[in-house]
C-alpha positions as CSV (number, residue, x, y, z in Angstrom):
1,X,-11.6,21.6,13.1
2,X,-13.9,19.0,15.0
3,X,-11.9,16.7,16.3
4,X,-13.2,13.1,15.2
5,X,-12.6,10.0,17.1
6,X,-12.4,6.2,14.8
7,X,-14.5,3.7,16.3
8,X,-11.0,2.6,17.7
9,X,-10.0,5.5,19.3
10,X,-7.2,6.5,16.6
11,X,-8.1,10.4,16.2
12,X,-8.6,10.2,12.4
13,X,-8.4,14.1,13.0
14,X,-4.7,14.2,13.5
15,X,-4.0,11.5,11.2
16,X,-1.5,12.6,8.3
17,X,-3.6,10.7,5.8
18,X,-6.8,12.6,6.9
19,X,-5.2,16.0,7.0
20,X,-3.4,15.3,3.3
21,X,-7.2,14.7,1.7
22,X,-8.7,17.4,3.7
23,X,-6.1,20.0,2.2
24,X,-5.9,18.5,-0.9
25,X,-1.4,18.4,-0.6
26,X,-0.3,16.0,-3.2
27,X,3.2,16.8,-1.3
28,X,1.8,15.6,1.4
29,X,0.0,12.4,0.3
30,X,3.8,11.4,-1.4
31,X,4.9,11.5,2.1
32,X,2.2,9.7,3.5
33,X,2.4,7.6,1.1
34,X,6.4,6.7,1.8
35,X,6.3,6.3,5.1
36,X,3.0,4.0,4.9
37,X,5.5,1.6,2.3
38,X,7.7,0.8,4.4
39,X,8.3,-2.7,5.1
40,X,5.5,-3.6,3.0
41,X,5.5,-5.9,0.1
42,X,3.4,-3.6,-2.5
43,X,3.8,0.1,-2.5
44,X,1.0,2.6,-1.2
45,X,0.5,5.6,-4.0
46,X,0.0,8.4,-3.3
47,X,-3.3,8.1,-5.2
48,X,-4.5,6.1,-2.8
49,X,-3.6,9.0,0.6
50,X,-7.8,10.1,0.5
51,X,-9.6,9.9,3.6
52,X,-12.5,11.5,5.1
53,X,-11.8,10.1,8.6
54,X,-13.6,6.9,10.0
55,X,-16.8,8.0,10.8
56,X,-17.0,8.9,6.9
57,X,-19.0,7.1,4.7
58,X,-17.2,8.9,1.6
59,X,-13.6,8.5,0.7
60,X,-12.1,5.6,3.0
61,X,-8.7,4.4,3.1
62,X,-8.5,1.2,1.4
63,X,-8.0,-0.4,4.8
64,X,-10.8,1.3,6.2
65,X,-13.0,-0.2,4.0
66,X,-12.3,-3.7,5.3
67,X,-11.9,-2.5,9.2
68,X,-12.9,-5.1,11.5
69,X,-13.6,-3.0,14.1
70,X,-15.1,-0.1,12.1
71,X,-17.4,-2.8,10.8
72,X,-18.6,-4.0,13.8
73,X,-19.2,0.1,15.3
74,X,-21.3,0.3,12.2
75,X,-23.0,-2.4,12.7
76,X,-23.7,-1.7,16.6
77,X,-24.7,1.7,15.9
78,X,-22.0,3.1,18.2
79,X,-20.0,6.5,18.1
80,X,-16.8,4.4,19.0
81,X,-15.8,1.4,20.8
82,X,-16.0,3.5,24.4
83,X,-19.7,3.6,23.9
84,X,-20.1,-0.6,23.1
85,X,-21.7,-2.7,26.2
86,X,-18.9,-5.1,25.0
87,X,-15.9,-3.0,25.3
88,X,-12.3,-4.1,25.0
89,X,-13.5,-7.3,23.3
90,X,-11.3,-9.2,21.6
91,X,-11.1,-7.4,17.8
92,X,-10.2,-4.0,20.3
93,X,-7.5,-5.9,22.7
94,X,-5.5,-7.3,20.1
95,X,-5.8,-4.1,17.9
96,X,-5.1,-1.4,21.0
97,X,-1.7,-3.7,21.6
98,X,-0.3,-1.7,19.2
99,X,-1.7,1.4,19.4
100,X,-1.6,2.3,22.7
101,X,-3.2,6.1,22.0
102,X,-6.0,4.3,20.8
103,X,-6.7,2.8,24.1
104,X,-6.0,5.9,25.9
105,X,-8.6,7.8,24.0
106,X,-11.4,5.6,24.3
107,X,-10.6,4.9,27.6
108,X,-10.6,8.7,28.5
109,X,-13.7,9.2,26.4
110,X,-15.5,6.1,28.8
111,X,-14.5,8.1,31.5
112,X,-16.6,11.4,30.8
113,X,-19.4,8.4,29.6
114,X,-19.6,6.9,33.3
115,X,-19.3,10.1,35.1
């Protein structure tokens, strides 16, 4: 499988959400699903694990669909923040904070850009 890089770095690739929808496991969605609940105030379903990856314009997890930063790489035309004139803006610092793979990747992927 191609691997395939959110506009904010996250590999939606190796995402357990992505991989549950791509081979169709209802086992696997549950445990999506469980582990997604935690410390939230309304329950994810299992229902709700399908996602054809960021770069999808299919089936979107529901948070996808409201994505600030997916938005925006739409919008720009871009393959993924590493290839935005205005990269690390603000929506990308704040969100790369706590995802520090997120950063590495698009920083890694700038890299082989500026070469």
């Amino acid at each position: 499988m191609e691997r395939m890089v959110a506009y904010c770095g996250l590999v939606c690739t190796d995402c357990k959400a992505y991989i549950a929808t791509q081979e169709n496991d209802d086992a696997k969605r549950r445990e999506v699903a469980e582990a997604w609940s935690k410390g939230l105030t309304t329950a994810i379903k299992p229902e709700e694990i399908n996602c054809d990856g960021c770069l999808s314009s299919r089936r979107l997890f529901s948070y996808c669909n409201t994505c600030e930063i997916r938005k925006c790489g739409i919008e720009r035309g871009v393959a993924n923040c590493a290839h935005c004139p205005d990269y690390n803006c603000e929506k990308l610092a704040k969100f790369v904070e706590q995802a520090p793979e997120a950063k590495k990747t698009l920083e890694e992927i700038r890299q082989k850009l500026h070469k």
